[in-house]
Backbone of each chain as ProteinMPNN parsed JSONL, in Angstrom:
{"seq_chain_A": "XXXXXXXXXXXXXXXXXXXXXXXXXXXXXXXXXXXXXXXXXXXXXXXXXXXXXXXXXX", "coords_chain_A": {"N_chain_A": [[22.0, 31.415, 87.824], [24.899, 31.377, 86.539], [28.61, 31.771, 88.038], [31.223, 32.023, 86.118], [34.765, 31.159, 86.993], [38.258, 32.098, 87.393], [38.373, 33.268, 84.393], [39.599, 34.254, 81.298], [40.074, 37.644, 80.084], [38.318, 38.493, 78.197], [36.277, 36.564, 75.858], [35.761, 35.68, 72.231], [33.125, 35.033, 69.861], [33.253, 35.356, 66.481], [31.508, 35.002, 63.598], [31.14, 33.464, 59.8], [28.963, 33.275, 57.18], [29.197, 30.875, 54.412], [27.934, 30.682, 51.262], [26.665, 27.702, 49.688], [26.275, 29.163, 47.072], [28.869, 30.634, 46.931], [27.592, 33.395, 48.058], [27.945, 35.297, 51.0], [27.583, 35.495, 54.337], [28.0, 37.459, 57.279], [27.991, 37.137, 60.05], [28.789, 38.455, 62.265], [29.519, 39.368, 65.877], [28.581, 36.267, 67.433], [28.962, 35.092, 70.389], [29.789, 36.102, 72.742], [32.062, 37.204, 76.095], [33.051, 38.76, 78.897], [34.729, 39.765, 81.397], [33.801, 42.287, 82.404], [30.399, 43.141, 83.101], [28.963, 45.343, 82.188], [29.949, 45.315, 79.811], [29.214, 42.958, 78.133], [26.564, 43.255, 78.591], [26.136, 45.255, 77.228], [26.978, 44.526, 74.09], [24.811, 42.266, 74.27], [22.552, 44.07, 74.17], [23.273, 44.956, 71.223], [22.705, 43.02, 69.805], [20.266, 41.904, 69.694], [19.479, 44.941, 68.604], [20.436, 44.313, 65.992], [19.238, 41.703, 65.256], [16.629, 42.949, 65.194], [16.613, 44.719, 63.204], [17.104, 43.129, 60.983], [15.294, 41.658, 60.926], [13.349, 43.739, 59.676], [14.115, 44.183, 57.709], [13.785, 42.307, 55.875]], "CA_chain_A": [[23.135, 32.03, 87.139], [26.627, 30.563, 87.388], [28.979, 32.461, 87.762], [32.599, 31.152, 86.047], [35.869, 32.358, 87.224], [39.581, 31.761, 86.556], [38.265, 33.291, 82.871], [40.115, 34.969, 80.296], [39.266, 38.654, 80.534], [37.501, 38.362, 77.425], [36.401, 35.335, 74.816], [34.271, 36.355, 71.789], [33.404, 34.038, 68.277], [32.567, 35.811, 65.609], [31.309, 34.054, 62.518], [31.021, 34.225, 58.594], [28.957, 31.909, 56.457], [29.335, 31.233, 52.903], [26.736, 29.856, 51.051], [26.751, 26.661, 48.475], [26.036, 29.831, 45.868], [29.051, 32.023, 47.045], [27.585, 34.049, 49.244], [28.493, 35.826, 52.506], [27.215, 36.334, 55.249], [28.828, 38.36, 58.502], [27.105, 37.085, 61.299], [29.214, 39.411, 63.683], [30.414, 38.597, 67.151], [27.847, 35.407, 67.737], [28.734, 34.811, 71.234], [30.521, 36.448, 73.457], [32.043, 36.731, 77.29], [33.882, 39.621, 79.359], [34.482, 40.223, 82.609], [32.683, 43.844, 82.885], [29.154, 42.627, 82.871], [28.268, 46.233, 81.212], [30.076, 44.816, 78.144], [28.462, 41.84, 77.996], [25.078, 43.546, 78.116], [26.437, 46.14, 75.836], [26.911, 43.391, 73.103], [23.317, 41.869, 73.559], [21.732, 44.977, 72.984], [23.515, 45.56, 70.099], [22.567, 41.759, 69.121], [19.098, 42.29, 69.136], [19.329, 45.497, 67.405], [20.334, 43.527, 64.719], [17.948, 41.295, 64.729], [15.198, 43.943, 64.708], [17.083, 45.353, 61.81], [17.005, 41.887, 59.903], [12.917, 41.738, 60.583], [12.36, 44.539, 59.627], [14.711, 44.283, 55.914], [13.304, 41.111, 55.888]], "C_chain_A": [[24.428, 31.405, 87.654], [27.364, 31.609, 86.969], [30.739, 31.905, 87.695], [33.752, 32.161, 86.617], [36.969, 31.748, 87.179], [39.148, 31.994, 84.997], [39.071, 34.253, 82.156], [39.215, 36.608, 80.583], [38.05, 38.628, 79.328], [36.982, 36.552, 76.237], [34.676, 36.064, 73.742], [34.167, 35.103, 70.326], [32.362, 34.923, 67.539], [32.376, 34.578, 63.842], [31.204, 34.446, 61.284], [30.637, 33.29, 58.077], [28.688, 32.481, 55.314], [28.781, 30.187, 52.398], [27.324, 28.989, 50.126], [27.51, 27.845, 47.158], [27.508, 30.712, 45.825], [28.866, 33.222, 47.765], [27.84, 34.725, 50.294], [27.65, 36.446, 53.177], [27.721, 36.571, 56.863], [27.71, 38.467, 59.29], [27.601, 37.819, 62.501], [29.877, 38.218, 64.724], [29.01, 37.401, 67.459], [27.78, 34.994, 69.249], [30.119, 35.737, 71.943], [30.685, 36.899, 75.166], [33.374, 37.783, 77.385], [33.507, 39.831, 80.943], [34.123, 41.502, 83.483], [31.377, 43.168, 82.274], [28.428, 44.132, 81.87], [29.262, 46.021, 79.704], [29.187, 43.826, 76.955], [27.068, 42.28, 77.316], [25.139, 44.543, 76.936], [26.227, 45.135, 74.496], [25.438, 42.498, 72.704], [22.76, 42.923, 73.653], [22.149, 45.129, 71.505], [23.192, 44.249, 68.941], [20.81, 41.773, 68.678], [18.471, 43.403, 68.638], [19.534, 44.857, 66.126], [19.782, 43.051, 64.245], [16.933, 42.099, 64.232], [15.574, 44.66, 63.613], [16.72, 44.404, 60.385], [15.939, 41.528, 59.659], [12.558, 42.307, 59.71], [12.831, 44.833, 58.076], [13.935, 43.271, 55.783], [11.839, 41.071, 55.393]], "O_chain_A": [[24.819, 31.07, 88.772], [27.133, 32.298, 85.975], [31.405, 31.522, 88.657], [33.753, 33.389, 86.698], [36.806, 30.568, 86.867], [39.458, 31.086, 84.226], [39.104, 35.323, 82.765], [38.106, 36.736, 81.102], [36.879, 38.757, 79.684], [37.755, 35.595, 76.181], [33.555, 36.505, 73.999], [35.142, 34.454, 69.949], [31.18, 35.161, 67.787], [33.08, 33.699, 63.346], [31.143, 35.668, 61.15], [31.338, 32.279, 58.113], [28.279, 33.593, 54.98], [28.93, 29.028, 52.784], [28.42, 29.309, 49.666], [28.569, 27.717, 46.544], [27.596, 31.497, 44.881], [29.784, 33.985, 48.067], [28.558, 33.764, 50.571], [27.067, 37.505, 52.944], [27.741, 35.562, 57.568], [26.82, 39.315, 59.355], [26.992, 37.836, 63.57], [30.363, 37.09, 64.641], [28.12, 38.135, 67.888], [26.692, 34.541, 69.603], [31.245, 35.849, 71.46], [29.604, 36.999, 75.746], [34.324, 37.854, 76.606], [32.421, 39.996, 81.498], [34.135, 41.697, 84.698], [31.337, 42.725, 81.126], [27.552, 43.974, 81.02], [29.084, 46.688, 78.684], [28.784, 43.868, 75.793], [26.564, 41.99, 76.231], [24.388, 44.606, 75.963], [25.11, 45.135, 73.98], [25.009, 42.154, 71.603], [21.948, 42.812, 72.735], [21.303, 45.426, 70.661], [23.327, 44.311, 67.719], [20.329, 41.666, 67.551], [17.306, 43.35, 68.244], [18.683, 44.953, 65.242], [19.454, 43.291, 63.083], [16.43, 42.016, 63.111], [14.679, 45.287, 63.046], [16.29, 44.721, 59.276], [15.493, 41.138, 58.579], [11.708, 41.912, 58.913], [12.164, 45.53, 57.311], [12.909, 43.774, 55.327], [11.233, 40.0, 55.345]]}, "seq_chain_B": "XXXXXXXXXXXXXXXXXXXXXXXXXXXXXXXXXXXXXXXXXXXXXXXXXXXXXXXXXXXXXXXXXXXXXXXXXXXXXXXXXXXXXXXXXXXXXXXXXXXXXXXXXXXXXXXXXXXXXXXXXXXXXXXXXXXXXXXXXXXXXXXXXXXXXXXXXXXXXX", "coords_chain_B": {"N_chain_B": [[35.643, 37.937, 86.469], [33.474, 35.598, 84.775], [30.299, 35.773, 83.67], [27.936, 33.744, 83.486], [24.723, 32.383, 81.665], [22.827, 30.627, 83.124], [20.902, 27.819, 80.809], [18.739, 25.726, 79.938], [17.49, 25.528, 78.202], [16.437, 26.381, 75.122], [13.643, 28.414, 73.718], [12.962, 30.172, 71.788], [13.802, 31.975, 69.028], [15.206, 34.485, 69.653], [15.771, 34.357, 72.262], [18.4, 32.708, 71.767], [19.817, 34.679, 70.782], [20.466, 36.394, 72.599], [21.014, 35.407, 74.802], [23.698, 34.082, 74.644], [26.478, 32.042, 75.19], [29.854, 31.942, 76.123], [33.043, 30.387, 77.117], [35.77, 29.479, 78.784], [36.727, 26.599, 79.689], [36.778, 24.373, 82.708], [38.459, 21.85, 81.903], [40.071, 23.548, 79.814], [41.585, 24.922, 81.468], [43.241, 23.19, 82.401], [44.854, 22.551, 80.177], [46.182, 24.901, 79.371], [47.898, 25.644, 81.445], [49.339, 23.13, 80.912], [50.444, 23.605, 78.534], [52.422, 25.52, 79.348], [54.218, 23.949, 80.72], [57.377, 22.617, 80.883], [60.015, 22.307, 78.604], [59.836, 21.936, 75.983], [56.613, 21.228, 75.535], [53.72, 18.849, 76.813], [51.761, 19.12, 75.898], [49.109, 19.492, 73.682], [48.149, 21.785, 71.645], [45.245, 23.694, 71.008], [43.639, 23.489, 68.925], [41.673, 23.134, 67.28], [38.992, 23.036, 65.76], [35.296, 21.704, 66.506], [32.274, 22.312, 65.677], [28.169, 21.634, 66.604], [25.439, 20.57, 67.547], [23.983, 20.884, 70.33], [21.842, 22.706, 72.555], [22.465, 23.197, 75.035], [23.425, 25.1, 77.555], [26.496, 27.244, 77.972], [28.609, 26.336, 80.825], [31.011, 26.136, 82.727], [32.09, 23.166, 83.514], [31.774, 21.446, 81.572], [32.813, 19.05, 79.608], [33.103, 18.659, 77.118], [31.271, 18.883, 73.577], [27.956, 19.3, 73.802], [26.239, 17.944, 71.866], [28.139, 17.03, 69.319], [28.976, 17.52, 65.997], [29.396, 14.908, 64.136], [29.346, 13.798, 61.436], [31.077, 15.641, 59.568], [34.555, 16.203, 60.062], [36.479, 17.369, 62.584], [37.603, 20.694, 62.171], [40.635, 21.727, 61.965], [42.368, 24.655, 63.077], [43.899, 28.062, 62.118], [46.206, 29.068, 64.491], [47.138, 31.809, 65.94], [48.328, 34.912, 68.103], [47.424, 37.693, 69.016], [46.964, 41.5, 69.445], [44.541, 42.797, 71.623], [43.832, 44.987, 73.749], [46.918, 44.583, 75.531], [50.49, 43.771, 73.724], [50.113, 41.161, 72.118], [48.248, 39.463, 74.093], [45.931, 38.408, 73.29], [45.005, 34.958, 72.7], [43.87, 33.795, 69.332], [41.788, 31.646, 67.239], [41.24, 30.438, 63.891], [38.813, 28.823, 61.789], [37.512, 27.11, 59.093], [34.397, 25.407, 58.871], [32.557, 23.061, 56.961], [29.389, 21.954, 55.406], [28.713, 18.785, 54.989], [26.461, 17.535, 54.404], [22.973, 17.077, 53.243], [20.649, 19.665, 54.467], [18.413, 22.011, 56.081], [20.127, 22.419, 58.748], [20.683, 23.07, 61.858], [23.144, 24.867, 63.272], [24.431, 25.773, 66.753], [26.611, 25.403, 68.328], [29.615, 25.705, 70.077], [33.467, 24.547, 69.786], [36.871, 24.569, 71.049], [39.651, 22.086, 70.905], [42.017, 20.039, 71.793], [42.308, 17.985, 70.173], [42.418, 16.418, 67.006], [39.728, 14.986, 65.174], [38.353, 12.726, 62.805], [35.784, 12.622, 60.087], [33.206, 10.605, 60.874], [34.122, 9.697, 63.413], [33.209, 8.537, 66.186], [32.289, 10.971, 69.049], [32.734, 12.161, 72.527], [36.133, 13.123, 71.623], [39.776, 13.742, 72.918], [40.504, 17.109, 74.603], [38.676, 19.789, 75.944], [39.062, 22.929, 75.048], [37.695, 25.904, 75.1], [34.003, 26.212, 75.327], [31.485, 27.453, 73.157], [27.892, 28.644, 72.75], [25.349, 29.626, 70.872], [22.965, 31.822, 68.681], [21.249, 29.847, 66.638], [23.228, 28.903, 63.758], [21.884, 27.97, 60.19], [23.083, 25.703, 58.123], [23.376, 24.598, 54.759], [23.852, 21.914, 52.9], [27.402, 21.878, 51.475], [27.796, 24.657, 52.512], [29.41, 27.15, 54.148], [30.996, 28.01, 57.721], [33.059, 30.061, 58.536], [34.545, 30.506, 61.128], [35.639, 32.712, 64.127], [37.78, 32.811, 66.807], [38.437, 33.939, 69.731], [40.105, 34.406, 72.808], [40.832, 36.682, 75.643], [43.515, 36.97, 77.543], [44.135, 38.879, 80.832], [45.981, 40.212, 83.262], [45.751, 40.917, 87.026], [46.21, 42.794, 89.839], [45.634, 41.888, 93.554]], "CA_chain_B": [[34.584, 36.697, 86.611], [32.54, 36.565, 83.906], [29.053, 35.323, 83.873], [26.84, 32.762, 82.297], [23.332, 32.68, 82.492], [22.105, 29.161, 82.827], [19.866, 28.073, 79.956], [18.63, 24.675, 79.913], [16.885, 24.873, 77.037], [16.111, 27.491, 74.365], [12.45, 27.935, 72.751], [13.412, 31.345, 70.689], [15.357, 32.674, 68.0], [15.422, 35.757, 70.51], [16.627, 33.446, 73.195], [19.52, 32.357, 71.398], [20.283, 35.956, 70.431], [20.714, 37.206, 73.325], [21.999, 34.522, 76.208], [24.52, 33.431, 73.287], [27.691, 32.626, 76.074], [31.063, 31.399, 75.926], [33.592, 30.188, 78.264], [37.192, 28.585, 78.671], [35.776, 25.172, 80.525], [38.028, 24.163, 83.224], [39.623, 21.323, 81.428], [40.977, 23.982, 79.028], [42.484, 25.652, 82.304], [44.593, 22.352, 82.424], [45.51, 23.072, 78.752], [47.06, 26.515, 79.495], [49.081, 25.449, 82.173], [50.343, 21.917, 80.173], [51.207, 24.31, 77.437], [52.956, 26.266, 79.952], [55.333, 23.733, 81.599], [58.541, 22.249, 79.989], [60.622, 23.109, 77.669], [58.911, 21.085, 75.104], [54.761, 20.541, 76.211], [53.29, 18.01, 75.787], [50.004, 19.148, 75.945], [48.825, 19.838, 72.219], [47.543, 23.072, 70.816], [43.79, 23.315, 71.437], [43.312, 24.857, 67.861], [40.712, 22.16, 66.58], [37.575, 23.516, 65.713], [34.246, 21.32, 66.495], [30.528, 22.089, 65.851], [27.479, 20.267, 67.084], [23.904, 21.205, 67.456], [23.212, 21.197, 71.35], [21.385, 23.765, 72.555], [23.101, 23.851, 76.788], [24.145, 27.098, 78.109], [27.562, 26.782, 78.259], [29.387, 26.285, 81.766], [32.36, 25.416, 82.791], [31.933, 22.411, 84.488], [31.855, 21.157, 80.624], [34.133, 18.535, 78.666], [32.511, 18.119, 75.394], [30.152, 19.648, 72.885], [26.639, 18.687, 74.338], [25.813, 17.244, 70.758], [28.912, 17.468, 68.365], [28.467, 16.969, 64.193], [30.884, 13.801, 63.639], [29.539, 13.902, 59.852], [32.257, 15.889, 59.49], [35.432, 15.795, 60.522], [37.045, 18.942, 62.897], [39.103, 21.996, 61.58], [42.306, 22.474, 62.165], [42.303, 25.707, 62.49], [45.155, 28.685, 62.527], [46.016, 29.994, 65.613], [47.824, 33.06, 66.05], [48.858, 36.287, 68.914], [46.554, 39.063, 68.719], [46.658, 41.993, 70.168], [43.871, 43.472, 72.15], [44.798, 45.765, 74.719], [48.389, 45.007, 75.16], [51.213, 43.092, 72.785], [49.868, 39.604, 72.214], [47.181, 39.224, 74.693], [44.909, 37.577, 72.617], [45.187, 33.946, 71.588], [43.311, 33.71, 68.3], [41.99, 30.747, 66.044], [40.438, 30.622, 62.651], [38.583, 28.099, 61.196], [35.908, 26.771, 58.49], [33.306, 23.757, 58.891], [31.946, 22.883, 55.823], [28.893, 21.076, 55.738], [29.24, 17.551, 53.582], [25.155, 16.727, 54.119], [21.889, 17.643, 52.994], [20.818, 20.605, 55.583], [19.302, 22.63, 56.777], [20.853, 21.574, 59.895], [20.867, 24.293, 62.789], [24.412, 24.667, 64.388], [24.582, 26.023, 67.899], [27.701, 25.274, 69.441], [31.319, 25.484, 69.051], [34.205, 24.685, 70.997], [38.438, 24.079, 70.689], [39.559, 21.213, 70.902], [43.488, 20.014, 71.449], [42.799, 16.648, 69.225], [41.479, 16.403, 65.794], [38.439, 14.19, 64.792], [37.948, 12.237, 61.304], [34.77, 12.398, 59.939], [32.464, 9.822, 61.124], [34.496, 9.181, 64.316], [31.944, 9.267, 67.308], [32.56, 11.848, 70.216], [33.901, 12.782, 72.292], [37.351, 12.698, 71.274], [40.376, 14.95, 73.155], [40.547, 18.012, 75.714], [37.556, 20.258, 75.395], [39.727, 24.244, 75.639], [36.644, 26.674, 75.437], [32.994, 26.188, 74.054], [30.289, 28.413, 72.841], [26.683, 27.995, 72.242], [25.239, 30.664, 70.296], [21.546, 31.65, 68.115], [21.369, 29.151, 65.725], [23.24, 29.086, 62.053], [21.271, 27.311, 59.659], [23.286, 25.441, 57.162], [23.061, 23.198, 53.879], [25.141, 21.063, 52.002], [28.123, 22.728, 51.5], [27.586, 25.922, 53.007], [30.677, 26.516, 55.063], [31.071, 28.787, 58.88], [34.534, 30.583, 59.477], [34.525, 30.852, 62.845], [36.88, 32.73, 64.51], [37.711, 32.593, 68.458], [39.568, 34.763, 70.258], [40.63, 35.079, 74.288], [42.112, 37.859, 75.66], [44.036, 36.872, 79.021], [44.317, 40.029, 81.02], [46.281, 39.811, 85.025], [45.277, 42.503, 88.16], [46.722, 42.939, 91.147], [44.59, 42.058, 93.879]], "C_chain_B": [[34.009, 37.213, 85.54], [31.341, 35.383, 83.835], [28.385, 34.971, 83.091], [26.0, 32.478, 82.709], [23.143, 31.012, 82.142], [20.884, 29.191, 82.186], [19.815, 27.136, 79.479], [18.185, 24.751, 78.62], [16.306, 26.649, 76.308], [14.452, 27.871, 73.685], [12.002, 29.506, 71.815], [14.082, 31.736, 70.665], [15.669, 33.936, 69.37], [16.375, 35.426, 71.807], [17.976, 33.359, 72.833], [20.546, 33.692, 71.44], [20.981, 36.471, 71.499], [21.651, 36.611, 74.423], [22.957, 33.596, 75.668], [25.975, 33.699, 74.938], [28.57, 31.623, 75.537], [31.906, 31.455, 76.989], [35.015, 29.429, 77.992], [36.353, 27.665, 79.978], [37.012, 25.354, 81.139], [38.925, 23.096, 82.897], [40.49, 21.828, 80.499], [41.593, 24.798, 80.204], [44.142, 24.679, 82.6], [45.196, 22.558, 80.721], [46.676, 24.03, 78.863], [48.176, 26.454, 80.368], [49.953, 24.083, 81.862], [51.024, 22.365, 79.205], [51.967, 25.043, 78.124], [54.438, 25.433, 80.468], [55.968, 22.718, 80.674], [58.96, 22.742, 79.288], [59.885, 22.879, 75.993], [57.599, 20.548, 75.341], [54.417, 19.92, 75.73], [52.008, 17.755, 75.718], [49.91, 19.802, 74.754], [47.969, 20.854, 72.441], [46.183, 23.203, 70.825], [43.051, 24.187, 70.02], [42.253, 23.694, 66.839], [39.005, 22.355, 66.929], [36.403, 22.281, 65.615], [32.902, 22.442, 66.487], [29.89, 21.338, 66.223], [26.438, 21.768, 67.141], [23.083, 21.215, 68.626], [23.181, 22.75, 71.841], [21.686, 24.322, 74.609], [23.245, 24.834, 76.919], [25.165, 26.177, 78.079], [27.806, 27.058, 79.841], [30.747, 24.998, 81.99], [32.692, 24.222, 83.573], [32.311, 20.905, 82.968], [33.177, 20.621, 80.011], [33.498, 18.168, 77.389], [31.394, 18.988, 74.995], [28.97, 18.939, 73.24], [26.292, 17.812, 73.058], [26.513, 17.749, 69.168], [28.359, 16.668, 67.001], [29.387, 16.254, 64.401], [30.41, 13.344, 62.4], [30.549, 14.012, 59.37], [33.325, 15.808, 60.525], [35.95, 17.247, 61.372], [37.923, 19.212, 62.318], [40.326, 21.9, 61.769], [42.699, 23.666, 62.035], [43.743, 26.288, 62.668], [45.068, 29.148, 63.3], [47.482, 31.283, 65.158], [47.596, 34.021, 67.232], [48.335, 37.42, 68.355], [46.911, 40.043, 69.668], [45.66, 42.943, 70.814], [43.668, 44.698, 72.341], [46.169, 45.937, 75.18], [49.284, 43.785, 74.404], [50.684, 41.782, 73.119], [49.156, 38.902, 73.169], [46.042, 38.19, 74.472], [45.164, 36.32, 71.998], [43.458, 33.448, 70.746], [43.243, 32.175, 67.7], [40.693, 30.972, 64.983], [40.138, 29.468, 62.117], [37.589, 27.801, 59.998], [35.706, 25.811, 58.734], [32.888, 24.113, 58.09], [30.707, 21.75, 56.189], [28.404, 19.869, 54.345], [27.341, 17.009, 54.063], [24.49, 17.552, 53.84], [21.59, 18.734, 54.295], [19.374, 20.822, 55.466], [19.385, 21.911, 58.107], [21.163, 22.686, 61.035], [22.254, 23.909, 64.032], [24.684, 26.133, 65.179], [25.928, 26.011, 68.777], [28.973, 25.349, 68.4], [32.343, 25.465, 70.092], [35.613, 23.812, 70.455], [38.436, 23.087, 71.286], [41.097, 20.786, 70.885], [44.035, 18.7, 70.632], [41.943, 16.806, 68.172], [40.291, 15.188, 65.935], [38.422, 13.65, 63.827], [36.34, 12.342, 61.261], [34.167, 10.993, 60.108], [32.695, 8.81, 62.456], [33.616, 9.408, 65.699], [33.342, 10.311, 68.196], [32.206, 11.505, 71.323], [35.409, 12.31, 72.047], [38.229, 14.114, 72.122], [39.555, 15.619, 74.616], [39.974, 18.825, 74.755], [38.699, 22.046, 76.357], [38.368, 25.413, 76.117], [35.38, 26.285, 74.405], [32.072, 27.128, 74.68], [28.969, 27.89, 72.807], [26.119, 29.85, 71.624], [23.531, 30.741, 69.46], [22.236, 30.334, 66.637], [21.734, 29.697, 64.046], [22.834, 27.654, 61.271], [22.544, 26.715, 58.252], [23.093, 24.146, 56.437], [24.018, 22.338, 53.564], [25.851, 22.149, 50.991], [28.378, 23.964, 51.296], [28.566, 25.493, 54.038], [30.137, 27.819, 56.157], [32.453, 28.951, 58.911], [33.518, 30.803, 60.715], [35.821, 31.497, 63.475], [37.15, 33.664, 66.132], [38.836, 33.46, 68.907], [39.192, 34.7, 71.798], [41.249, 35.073, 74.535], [42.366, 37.394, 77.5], [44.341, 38.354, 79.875], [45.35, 39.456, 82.67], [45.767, 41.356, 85.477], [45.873, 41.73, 89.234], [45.722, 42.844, 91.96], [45.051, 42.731, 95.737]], "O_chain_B": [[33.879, 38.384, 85.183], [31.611, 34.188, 83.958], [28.103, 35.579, 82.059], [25.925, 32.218, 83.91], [23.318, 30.426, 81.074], [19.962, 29.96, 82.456], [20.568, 26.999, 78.514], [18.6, 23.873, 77.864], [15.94, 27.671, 76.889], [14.33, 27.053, 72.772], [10.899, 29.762, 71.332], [14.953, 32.037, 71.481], [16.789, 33.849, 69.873], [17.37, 36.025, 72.215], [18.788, 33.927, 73.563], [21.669, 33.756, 71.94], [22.085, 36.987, 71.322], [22.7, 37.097, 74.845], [23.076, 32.456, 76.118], [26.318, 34.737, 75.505], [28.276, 30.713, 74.761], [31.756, 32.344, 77.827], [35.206, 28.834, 76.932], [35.62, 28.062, 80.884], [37.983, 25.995, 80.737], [40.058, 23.126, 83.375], [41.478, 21.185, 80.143], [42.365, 25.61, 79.693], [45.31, 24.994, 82.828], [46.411, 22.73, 80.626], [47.84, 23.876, 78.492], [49.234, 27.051, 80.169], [51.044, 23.893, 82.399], [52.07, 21.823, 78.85], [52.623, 25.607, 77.248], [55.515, 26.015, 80.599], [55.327, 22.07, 79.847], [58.477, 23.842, 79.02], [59.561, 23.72, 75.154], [57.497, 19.321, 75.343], [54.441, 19.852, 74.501], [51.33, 16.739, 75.56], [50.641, 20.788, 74.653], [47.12, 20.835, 73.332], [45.89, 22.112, 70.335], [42.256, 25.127, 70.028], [42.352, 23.699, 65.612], [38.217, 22.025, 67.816], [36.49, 21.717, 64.525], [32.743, 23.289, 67.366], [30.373, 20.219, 66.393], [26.489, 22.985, 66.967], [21.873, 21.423, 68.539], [23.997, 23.657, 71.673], [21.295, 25.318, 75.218], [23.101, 25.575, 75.947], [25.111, 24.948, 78.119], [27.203, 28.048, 80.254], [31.134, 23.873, 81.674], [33.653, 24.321, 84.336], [32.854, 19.82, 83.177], [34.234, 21.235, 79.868], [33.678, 17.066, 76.87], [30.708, 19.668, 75.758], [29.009, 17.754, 72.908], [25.996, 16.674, 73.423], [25.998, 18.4, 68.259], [27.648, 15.668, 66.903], [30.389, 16.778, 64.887], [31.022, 12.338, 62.041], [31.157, 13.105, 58.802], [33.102, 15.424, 61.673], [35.789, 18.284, 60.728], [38.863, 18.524, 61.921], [40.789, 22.725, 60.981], [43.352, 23.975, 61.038], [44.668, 25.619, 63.129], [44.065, 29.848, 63.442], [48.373, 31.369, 64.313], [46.395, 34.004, 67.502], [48.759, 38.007, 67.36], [47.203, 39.614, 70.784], [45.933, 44.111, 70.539], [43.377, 45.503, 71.456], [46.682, 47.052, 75.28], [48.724, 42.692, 74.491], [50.778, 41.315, 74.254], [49.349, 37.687, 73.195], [45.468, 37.426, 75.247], [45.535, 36.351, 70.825], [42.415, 33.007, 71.23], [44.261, 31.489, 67.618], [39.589, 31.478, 65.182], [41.138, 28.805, 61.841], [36.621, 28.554, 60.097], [36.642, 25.029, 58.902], [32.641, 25.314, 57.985], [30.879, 20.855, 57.016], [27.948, 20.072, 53.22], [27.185, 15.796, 53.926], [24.839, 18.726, 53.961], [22.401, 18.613, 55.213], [18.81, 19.961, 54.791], [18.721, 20.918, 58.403], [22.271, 23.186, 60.838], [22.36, 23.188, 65.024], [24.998, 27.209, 64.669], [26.085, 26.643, 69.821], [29.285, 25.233, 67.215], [32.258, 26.151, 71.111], [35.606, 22.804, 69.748], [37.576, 22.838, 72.13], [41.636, 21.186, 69.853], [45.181, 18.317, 70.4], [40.817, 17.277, 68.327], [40.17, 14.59, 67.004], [38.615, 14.707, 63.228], [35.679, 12.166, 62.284], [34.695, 10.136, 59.4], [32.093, 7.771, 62.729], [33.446, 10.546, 66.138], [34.566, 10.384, 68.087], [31.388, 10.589, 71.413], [35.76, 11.157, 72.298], [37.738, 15.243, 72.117], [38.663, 15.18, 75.342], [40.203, 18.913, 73.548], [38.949, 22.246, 77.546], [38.136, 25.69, 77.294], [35.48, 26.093, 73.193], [31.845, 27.503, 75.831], [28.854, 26.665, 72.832], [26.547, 30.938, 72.011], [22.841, 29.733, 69.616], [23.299, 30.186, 66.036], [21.074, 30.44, 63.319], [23.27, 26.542, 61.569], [22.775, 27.575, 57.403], [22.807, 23.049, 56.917], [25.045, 22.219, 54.232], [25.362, 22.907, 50.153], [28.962, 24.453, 50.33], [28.741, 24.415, 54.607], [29.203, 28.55, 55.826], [33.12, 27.998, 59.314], [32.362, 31.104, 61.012], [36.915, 30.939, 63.381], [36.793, 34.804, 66.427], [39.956, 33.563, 68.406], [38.018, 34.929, 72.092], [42.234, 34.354, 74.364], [41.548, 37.504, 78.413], [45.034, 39.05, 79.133], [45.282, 38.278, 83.021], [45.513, 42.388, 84.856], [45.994, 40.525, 89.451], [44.72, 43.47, 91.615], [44.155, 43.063, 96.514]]}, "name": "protein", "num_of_chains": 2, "seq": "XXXXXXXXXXXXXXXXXXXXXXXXXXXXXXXXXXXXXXXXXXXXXXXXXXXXXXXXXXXXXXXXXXXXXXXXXXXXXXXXXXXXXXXXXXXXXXXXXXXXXXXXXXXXXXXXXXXXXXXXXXXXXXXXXXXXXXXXXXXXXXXXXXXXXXXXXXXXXXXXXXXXXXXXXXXXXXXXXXXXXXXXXXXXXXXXXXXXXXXXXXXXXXXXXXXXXXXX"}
């Protein structure tokens, strides 16, 4: 694990793609970085709820 | 401090999902403070959006996108003063990549950039401000990605 420092308190990228057809899709926060580690982990649970949401429409 | 899990290499979607990190590298720490000094800086704007398709963990030890697209050409994106938590905290940018080839094409990374790119110019090019790596977005020919980046500077007393 590395651990960076001099970082911004937060940095997040959220994304949105739009297809050939028109489209949209709201991929959410895609990556993100805070200096409370219970944010952090907050955020990937809530990332792979998603996923298991998108399985399971899917 | 904020913490990045080292992650040489990915071998699931679940992977990606989850150890998806981001970072201001330390050559964008010289950014922040070239934009900081003079009256006039002459350190350029780090608001130039790249993609690429390596799959590194990010750390900050990092000057370039592990494996940037130079198909296309980088964004230019808008930046702008967000606010967070308190007045203008947040510097913001917005961009789209469009993608000008056949696909699909799985893009992973992303990271500012304080010089533009032309399409078909190798890499790297410029000062690398912060990059991402993230689960993979799949796109085709012209299927575009807003992307849009935000960090929030905070100070503490220590």
């Amino acid at each position: 694990m590395i651990q960076g420092t001099g970082q911004p308190e937060m940095v997040s990228v959220s994304g949105v793609v739009t297809r050939a057809d028109g489209t949209t899709e709201d991929l959410g926060v895609i990556a993100f970085a805070h200096k409370n580690p219970v944010k952090v982990l907050a955020w990937r649970l809530g990332r792979v709820l998603r996923w298991l949401r998108t399985q399971r429409q899917g | 401090m904020v913490m990045v899990l080292a992650q040489p290499r990915r071998t699931s979607p679940m992977e990606g999902l989850i150890l998806a990190a981001t970072a201001v590298v330390e050559t964008g720490r010289a950014i922040v403070t070239g934009r900081l000094r003079l009256a006039t800086p002459t350190q350029a704007e780090p608001l130039h959006i790249g993609v690429g398709t390596g799959i590194t963990a990010t750390a900050t030890t990092q000057t370039a996108l592990v494996t940037e697209r130079v198909v296309e050409a980088r964004t230019a994106g808008t930046s702008s003063q967000q606010t967070t938590t308190t007045t203008s905290d947040t510097y913001r940018v917005v961009g789209t990549f469009t993608m000008s080839q056949a696909g699909p094409v799985a893009i992973t990374e992303a990271a500012l950039f304080d010089t533009t790119r032309g399409a078909g110019v190798a890499a790297p090019v410029g000062t690398m401000f912060l990059r991402s790596d993230f689960a993979a977005v799949n796109l085709s020919l012209n299927d575009s990605l807003t992307l849009t980046i935000n960090a929030q500077l905070t100070s503490s007393a220590a």
